[in-house]
Structures are given as C-alpha cells and as structure tokens.
N, C-alpha and C positions, 0 to 999 in steps of 0.2 A: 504494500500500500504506500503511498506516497508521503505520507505522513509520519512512515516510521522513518524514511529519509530523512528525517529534519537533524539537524545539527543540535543537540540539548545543553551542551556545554558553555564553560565560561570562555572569553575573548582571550584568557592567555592560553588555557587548552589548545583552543582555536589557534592561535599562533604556532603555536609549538607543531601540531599535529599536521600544518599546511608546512612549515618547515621539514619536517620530516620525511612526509608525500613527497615534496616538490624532488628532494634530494634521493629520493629511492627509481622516481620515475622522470625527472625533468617535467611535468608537466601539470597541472591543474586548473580544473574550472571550477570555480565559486559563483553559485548562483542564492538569490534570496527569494524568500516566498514571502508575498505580502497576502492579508486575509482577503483585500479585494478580490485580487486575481483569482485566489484557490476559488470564490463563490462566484464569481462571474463565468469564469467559465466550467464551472461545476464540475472539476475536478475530481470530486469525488460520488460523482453522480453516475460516471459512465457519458458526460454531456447529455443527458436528456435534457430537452427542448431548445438545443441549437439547432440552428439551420446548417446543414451543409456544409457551406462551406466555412463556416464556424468550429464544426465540429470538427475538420482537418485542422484547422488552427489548434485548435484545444486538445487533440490527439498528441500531435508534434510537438507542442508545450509541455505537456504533461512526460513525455518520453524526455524530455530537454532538461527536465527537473530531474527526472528518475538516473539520467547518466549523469548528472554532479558529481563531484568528486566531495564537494562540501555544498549544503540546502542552507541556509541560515532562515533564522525567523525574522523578520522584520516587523516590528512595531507590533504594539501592547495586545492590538486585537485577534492575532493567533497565537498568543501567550493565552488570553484569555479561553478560546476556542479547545484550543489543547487541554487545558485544567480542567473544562468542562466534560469534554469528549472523550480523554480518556486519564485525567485525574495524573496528567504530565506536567513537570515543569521545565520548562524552557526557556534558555537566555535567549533577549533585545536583542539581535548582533545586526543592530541594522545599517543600510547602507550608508546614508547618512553621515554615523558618527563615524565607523568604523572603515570606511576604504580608505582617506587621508592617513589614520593614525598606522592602517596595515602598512602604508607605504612606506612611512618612516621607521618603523618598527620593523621590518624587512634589512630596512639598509642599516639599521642601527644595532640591532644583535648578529648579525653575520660579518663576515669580512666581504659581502655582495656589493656590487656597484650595481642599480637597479636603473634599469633602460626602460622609461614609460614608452606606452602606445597610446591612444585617446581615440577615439569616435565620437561624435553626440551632435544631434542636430538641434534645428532652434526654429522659430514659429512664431513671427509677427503678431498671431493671433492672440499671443498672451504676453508681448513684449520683449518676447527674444528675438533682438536680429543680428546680423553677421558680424559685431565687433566682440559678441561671447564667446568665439571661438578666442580669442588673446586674452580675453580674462581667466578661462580654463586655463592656459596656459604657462599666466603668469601664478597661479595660483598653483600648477604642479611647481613648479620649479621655485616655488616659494618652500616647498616639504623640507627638506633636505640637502645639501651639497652633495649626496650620495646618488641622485636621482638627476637624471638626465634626461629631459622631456624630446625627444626622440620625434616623433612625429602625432601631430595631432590636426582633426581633419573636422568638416562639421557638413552636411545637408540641410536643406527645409525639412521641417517635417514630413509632410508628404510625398518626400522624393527621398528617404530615408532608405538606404542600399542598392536603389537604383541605379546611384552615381559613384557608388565606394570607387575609391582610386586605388585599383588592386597593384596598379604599375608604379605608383612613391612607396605605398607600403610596404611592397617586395625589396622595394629598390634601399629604404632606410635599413628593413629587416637585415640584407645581405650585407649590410656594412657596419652591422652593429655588433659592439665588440665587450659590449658589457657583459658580466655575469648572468643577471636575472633582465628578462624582457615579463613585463609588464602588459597584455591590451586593456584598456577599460572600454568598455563595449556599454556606450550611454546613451542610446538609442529609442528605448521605450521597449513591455511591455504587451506579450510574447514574441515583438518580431525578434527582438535583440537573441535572446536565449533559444530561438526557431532559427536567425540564422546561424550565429556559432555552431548549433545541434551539426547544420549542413556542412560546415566548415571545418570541424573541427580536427580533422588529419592534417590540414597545413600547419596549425596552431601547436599540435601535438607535434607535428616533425621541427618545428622549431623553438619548440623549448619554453611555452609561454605560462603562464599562470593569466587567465583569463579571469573579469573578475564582471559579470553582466551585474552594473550599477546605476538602474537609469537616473534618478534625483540627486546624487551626490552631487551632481556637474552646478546642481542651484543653488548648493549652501556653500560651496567652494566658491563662487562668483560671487558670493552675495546675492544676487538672483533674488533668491530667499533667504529668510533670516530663522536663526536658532529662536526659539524662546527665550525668555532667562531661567538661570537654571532650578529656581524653585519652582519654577511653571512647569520647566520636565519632570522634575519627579514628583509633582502631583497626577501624570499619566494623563488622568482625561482634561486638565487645562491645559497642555497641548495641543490637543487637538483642538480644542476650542480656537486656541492660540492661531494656528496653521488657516482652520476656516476662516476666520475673521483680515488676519492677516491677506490671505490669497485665495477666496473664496473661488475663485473662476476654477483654478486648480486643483481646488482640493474639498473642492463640495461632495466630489462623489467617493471619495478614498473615507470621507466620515460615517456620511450616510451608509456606506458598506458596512461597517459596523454592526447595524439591526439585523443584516443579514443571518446572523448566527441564528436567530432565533426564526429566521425560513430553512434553512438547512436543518433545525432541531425538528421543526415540523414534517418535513418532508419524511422524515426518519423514521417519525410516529405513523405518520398514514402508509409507509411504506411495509409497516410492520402489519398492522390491520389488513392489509390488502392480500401478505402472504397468508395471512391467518384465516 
C-alpha cells in the first residue's frame, strides 16, 4: 500500500539514511506526499471517479510515489490522517523547510562538493514572471560555498517540459566535476514526479539525488513568506497564516483538509456495500 511507503522518521534519521543510500548506490529520488494530492487523486481508492485520462495521471503518480527511494510527509494534515487511519506517527519532513537545510547539510557533514540542478516554472497568473528564475538562483548559491549552482532553467506554467532544454543540461551534466549532483525538479504536482518516473535511467546513470520539490522555489525567493514561528507551531494558525497571506494559492491545499472526513466516509459505505 502506499502509505506504508511513507518515511516515519526524524530529519537526522533522514539525513543519515539518504547519506548512506546515496553512497551504497550513487543515486536517489526523494519524493513528498502532500494530503491534497493523496485525496485528489484518490490514491487510495483505486481512482474511482476519475475520468480517463485522469486516471492515467493518477496510475503513473501513484507508481512514481511507490518507486521512491524516500516518501516524506508533508505538512500536519497527513500527520493527522495517519494517526487517524492507522494510529501512526509521522514526522513534518516537509519541502518547504527541509530541501535548503538538506543542501547545506549534505555539503557540510561530508567532505562532498554539491553540484545543484534546478527546474521550476512561473505563471503570471499569480505573479510569477521570468526574473524568478535569478532569485532561485541567487538564493541556491546563497546555501553554502560548498554548493555550486550549476544550471538552472525555468518555463511558463503551461508549457512546463514541453521546452526542457535536454541539450545545456547534458551539456552542464558532462562537464560537471563535483562530487554530488543535485536536480530539484520544481515543476508542480504529479507532472514533476510522472516525468522523473519516465526519466529516470538518465538521472540514475548519472549519479543524481533527485529531490521532486515543487513550493520550496516560493519560500527560497520570498515569493512567499514563513509565518512567524509561534504561528508554526501552533499547526493550524499556519494554515490560517498561508490562506490569508496567499489565498489565490492556497485556498484549495486548506480546504483539502475536510477531505479526510470524505475519505473516512467512503470507507464506511464501502464496508456496508461488501456486507
């Protein structure tokens, strides 16, 4: 089941045990499950009531999660989901906080010199336009002196992998002499973790630690802003926090939230129906 994939550990666990991986095989993908996504596309339903071609989305997602090498949980409400569902606890390891700090923490416990990749598009529609690619940029290369922002690329939204430039990031790839390569694949959503899925023999023939993060690229820019920190660890004034703050974006990541209690239903009638 997909859910016993999840990652339940604490962030230096976690550290230690992707150090480990990386060093026995050269390679790993880290992928995070948000609770939206797991109920949107009914992950754990078998997709009933997607349309078609929905439901190939949500197949190949679902398979893209299952080949992780690490699942992490992302934010409080499949924390919450978990406890409920099967009386689990699981650590926050969300994108957010944790891809910056993995970066520096990479370069900073090893004797690695860490070669970033980037991906991430942007979208007028909600205020991103094309000078976000140089503030992601200046913001990797703010991590660390050990970190070497290597190439970073960006699309529209809507035109997100149609345009990859397979021919700079070969071309950076094959001249790059660092220790660890890096991609951040900040794309959105299932496409980001559907394409990697497809890709993923180049990525492994070159030695990558892959890391599908789409919102990180907003709080590294400023984009968006943290809370303050007595507002995060009151958990749901966060959320509040995030609505209020950036409603257009994050109205539907809250309201997903009630969903648990459609997924608990479905369960009950689901039961009655065998019975």
């Amino acid at each position: 089941m997909l859910l016993d994939k999840l990652y339940l550990w604490s962030y230096a666990s976690f550290l230690k045990d992707l150090q480990k991986l990386y060093t026995n095989q050269w390679f790993a993908v880290v992928n995070f499950l948000y609770f939206a996504n797991l109920m949107k596309w009914r992950l754990l339903e078998e997709y009933t009531w997607l349309e078609k071609k929905d439901k190939e989305t949500a197949q190949k997602y679902h398979n893209a999660l299952i080949s992780s090498d690490f699942l992490l949980t992302d934010w409080i409400a499949l924390q919450v989901f978990e406890k409920i569902r099967s009386w689990r606890r699981c650590q926050n390891l969300n994108w957010t906080d944790l891809t910056p700090k993995l970066l520096k923490d990479l370069a900073s416990l090893q004797t690695w010199w860490i070669s970033v990749y980037a991906y991430q598009c942007y979208d007028p529609r909600i205020g991103k336009d094309v000078w976000y690619l140089w503030l992601l940029q200046e913001a990797l290369e703010r991590l660390s002196d050990k970190i070497a922002v290597s190439w970073v690329y960006q699309s529209l939204y809507r035109e997100r992998w149609s345009d990859f430039d397979w021919d700079s990031f070969k071309t950076s790839v094959t001249s790059d002499v660092y220790d660890v390569k890096v991609f951040l694949n900040c794309t959105g959503t299932p496409f980001q973790e559907n394409w990697l899925y497809e890709h993923k023999e180049y990525f492994k023939e070159q030695w990558f630690i892959v890391i599908n993060a789409w919102w990180v690229v907003d709080f590294m820019t400023w984009f968006e802003q943290r809370a303050p920190d007595w507002v995060v660890k009151s958990r749901v004034g966060e959320a509040l926090w995030r609505l209020f703050s950036n409603p257009g974006k994050n109205r539907w990541k809250i309201l997903s939230m009630f969903w648990i209690f459609r997924y608990f239903l479905f369960q009950i009638s689901s039961f009655f129906v065998r019975k």
